[in-house]
N, C-alpha and C positions, 0 to 999 in steps of 0.2 A: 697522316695522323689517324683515320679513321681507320684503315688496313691493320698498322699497330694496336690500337685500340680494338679491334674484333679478335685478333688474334689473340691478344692478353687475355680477351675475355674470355675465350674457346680455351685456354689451356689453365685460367685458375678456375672455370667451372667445372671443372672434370670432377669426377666423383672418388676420393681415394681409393675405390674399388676396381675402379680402372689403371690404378700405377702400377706402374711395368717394369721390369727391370732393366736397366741401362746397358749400356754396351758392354762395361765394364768386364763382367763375366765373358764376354766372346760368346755369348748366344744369339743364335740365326733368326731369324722373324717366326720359325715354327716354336722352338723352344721357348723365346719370349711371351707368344702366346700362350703357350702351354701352363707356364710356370704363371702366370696370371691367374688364370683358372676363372676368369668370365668369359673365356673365349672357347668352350667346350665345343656348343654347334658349331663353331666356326673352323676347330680345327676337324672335328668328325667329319666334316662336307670336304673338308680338304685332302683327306684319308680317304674318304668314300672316292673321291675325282680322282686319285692317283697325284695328287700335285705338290707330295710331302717333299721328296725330293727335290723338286723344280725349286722351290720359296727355300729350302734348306741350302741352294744352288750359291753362285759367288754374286747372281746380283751385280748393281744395285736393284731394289725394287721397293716401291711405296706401295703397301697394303693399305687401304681404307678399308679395317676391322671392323664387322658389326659384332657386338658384343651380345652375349645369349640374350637379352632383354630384345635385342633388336629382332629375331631370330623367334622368338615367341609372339611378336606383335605380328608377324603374318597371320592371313587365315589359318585357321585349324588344318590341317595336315599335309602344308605346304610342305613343311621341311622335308615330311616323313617319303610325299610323294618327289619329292627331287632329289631325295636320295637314293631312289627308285630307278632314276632319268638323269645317268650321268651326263651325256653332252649337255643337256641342259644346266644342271648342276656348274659343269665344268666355265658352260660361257657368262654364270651369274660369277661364282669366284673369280674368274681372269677378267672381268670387269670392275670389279675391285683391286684392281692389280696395274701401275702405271709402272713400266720401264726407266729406270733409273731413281734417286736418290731426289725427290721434292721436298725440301722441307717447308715449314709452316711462313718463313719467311721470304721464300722463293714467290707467294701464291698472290694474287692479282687479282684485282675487280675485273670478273670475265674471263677470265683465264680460263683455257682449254687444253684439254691435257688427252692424246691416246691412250687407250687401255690395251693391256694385251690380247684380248679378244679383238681390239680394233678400233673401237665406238669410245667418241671423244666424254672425256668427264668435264661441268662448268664448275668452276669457282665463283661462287657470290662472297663480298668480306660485307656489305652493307648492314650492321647490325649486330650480327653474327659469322665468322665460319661456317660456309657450306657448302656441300658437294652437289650438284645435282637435286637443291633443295632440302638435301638432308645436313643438319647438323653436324660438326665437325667438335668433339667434345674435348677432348684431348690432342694434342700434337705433338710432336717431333720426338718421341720416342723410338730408338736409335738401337736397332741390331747389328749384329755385324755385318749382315748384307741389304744392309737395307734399312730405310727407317716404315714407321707405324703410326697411324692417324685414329684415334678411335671414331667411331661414326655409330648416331642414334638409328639407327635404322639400314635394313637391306635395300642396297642399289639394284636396281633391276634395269636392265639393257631392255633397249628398241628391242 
């Protein structure tokens, strides 16, 4: 009850500014993002890293998106200097990036999940939806290769 309950909660607090287009269209998890348009840094880091093609790829893949809000809350000229520092760059995106198809109902008190960099992500439901402590505001928005989790804040790997 509680797992349903957190989840409910994470997906009717999302913000209309966060709704995304559904599968409906046959758009890939870049174009999803794109046609959103609060996912700007997120998609320029991913342009910058070379990894348009990869996430455009057949998938599946679970993106936990930080949305431009998240993306400004770093210090002052994080972004500008990691997009400077692609393998860095690179192993902050593919850490937001799980190997197959998770949806919001798949997720577990504790649940650990590989990233494609390597480094496992937690799931807490106690409350809230979150990854690795961060907020889970949105879920199971559905591309064609893959589904999209929006997320308050940037992950940052060990």
């Amino acid at each position: 009850m509680l797992r349903t309950t957190a989840l409910a909660f994470a997906a009717t607090t999302a913000f209309s500014s966060y709704a995304l287009a559904d599968n409906h269209g046959g758009m890939d998890i870049v174009d999803t993002a794109v046609a959103n348009g609060s996912f700007t840094t997120l998609v320029a880091a991913v342009e910058a890293a070379g990894l348009v093609d990869t996430l455009k790829g057949e998938g599946p893949f679970t993106v936990f998106a930080p949305t431009d809000e998240a993306f400004a809350a770093l210090p002052e000229g994080t972004v500008e200097a990691l997009l400077q520092d692609i393998p860095t760059l690179t192993g902050i995106l593919t850490y937001h990036v799980v190997p197959g198809a998770v949806m919001a109902g798949d997720l577990t008190e504790g649940m650990t999940a590989a990233t494609v960099n390597g480094q496992e992500l937690t799931f807490t439901l106690d409350g809230a939806a979150q990854v690795n402590g961060v907020n889970i505001v949105m879920t199971d928005i559905e591309a064609s290769n893959g589904v999209i989790h929006v997320i308050d804040a940037v992950l940052m790997p060990e």
